[in-house]
N, C-alpha and C positions, 0 to 999 in steps of 0.2 A: 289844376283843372279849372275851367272857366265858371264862374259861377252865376245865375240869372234868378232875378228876383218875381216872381209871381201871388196874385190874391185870391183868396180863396175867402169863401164863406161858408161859415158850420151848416150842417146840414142837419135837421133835424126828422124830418119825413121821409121814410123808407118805403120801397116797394115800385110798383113797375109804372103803376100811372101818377107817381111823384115825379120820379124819374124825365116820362115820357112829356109832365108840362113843364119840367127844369130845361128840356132840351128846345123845346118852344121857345124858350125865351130865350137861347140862346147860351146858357150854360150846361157845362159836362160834369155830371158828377164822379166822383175820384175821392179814393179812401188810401190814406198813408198808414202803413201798418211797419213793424220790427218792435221793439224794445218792450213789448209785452201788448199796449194798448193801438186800438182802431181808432182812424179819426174819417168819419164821413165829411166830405164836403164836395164844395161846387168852385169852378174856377170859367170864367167867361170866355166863351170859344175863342172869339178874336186873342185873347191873349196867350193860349195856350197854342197855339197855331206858330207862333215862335219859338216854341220848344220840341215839337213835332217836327214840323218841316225844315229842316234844319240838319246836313252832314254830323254837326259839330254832336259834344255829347256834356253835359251841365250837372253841376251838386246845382241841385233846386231849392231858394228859401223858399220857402213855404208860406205866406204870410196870413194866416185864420184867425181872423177877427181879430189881429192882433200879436196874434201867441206864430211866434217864427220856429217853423222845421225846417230842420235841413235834412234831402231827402233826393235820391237818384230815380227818376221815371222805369218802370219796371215792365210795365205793359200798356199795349193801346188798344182797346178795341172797337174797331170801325163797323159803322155799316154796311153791308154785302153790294150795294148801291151805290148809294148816295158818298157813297165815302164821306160820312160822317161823323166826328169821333162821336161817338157811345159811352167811354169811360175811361178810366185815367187810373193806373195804381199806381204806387210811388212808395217806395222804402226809404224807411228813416236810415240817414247817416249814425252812426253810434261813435261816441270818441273812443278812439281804442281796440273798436273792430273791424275786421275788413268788409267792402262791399265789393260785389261783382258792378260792372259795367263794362260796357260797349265803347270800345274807343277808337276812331278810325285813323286808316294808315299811310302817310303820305309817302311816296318812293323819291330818293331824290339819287342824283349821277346820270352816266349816260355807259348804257352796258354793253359792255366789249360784242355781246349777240348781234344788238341793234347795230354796231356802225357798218358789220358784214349783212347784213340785208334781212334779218332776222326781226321779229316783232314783238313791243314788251306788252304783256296782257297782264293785268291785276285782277287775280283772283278774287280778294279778300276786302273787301269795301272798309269791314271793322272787323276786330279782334275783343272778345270778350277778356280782362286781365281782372286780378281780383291784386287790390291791396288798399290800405288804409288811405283814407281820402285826399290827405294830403300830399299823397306821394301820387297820383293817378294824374298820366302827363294828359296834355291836349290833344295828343295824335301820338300814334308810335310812328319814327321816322324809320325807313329802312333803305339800305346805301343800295344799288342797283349795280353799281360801276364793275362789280368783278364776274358778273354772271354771261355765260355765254350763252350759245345757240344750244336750245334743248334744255339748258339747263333748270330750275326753280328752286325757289324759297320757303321753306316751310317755317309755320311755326315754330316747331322744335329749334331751329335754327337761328331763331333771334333769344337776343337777351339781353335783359330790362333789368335795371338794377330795382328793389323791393316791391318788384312784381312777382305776379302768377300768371301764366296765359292758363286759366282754364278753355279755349277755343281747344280742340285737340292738335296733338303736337304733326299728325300727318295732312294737317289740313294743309295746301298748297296757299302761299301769299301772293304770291308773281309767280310769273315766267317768262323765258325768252321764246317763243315759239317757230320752229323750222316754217322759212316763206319759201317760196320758187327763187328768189332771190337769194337767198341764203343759200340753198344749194346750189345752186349754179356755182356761185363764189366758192364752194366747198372741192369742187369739181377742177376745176382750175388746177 
């Protein structure tokens, strides 16, 4: 999994109108928590803004004042407006145990549906998988080529070696979807 280095500074003043002049100035505050202990801090919009905006899905270093965490973004939460981030959690990687993340899915082939007139629609942007960090691909790739008209993909259906998909197993990934074209050709 790709990993992306960000700075952070301890935070030491808690409460809403610390907060509310950290965000003035331009920083989000954001607290890393797992392995027993919290760590408040602040990390500077502009740069967090490449971790946010962004398909892709990153193990975070962490770099506070120095002291490196490594640590998966866990939630965002924006403003109702302004779409402005508000705050940042982040869980610490543990060596040895697994983390959940969001990993997104890229389809590749061309599906027997599609060449009779039929249309590929992706359900599934990302896929939640839990396993140990080192094993968490960049994207799950899923093969398209055998799927026909009507047919779809479900999670339960794929399979990742020293993964979990926690996503549930009935959730739809793709499908080929019946067009006006497709049944005409069906007709025939």
């Amino acid at each position: 999994m790709k990993t992306i280095q960000i700075n952070g500074t301890a935070r030491n003043d808690f409460g809403k109108k610390f907060a509310k002049a950290a965000r003035r100035e331009g920083q989000v505050p954001c607290i890393v928590y797992g392995g027993g202990e919290e760590k408040a801090f602040f990390i500077d919009a502009k740069e967090l803004g490449q971790l946010i905006y962004t398909p892709n899905s990153y193990i975070v270093e962490l770099n506070i004042d120095g002291t490196i965490e490594k640590a998966v973004m866990r939630e965002v939460q924006f403003h109702p407006v302004r779409e402005q981030v508000l705050h940042v959690d982040f869980y610490r990687v543990q060596e040895g145990k697994p983390v959940a993340v969001s990993v997104p899915v890229r389809l590749t082939g061309n599906a027997e549906g599609v060449k009779v007139g039929g249309k590929l629609a992706l359900s599934a942007r990302k896929l939640t998988v839990k396993a140990l960090a080192e094993f968490i691909p960049d994207e799950i790739v899923v093969d398209v080529t055998p799927l026909k008209v009507g047919q779809t993909i479900f999670v339960g259906d794929l399979k990742e070696e020293n993964l979990t998909f926690v996503t549930p197993a009935t959730t739809a990934v793709c499908a080929v979807r019946v067009t006006r074209a497709s049944r005409g050709a069906a007709q025939r």
